[in-house]
C-alpha positions, -999 to +999 in steps of 0.1 A: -181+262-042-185+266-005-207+291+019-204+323+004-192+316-030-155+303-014-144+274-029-141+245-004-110+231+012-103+198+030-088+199+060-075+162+068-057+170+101-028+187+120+011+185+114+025+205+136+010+240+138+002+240+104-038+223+093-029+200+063-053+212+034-060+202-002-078+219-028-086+189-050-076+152-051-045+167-073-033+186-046-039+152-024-018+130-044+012+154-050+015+153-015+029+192-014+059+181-038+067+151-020+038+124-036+063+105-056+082+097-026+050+088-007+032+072-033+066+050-048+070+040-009+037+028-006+039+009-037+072-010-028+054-017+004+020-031-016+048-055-036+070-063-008+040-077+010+019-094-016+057-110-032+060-124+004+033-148+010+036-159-025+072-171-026+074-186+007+046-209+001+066-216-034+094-223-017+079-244+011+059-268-016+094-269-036+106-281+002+078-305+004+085-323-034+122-328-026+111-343+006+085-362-009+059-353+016+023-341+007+022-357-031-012-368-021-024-396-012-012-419+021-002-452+014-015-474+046 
């Protein structure tokens, strides 16, 4: 509970004219309705990035063995 027995609010920021306020971390993550397009969108975005690193360097060692470069050692 806040000053004078109100329960507290968090006020994040502005959208529009509107102050953007949650009640609890439930109100927070449903986003006003809208948290599983927010949250799903985030997600895809956490994959999409991690997936990409990983499979170009798979692909560029898979481009290195059929070219037989960098096996290891160098032959003088």
């Amino acid at each position: 509970m806040g000053w004078r027995g109100r329960p507290r609010r968090i006020i994040v920021g502005r959208a529009g004219d509107a102050d953007v306020i949650w009640n609890s971390a439930a109100d927070f993550f449903a986003m006003g309705g809208y948290g599983l397009y927010v949250w799903g969108a985030y997600g895809v975005t956490l994959v999409c990035m991690t997936a990409e690193p990983v499979l170009t360097a798979m692909r560029h060692r898979a481009a290195q063995r059929a070219l037989g470069v960098g096996g290891g050692t160098v032959e003088p």
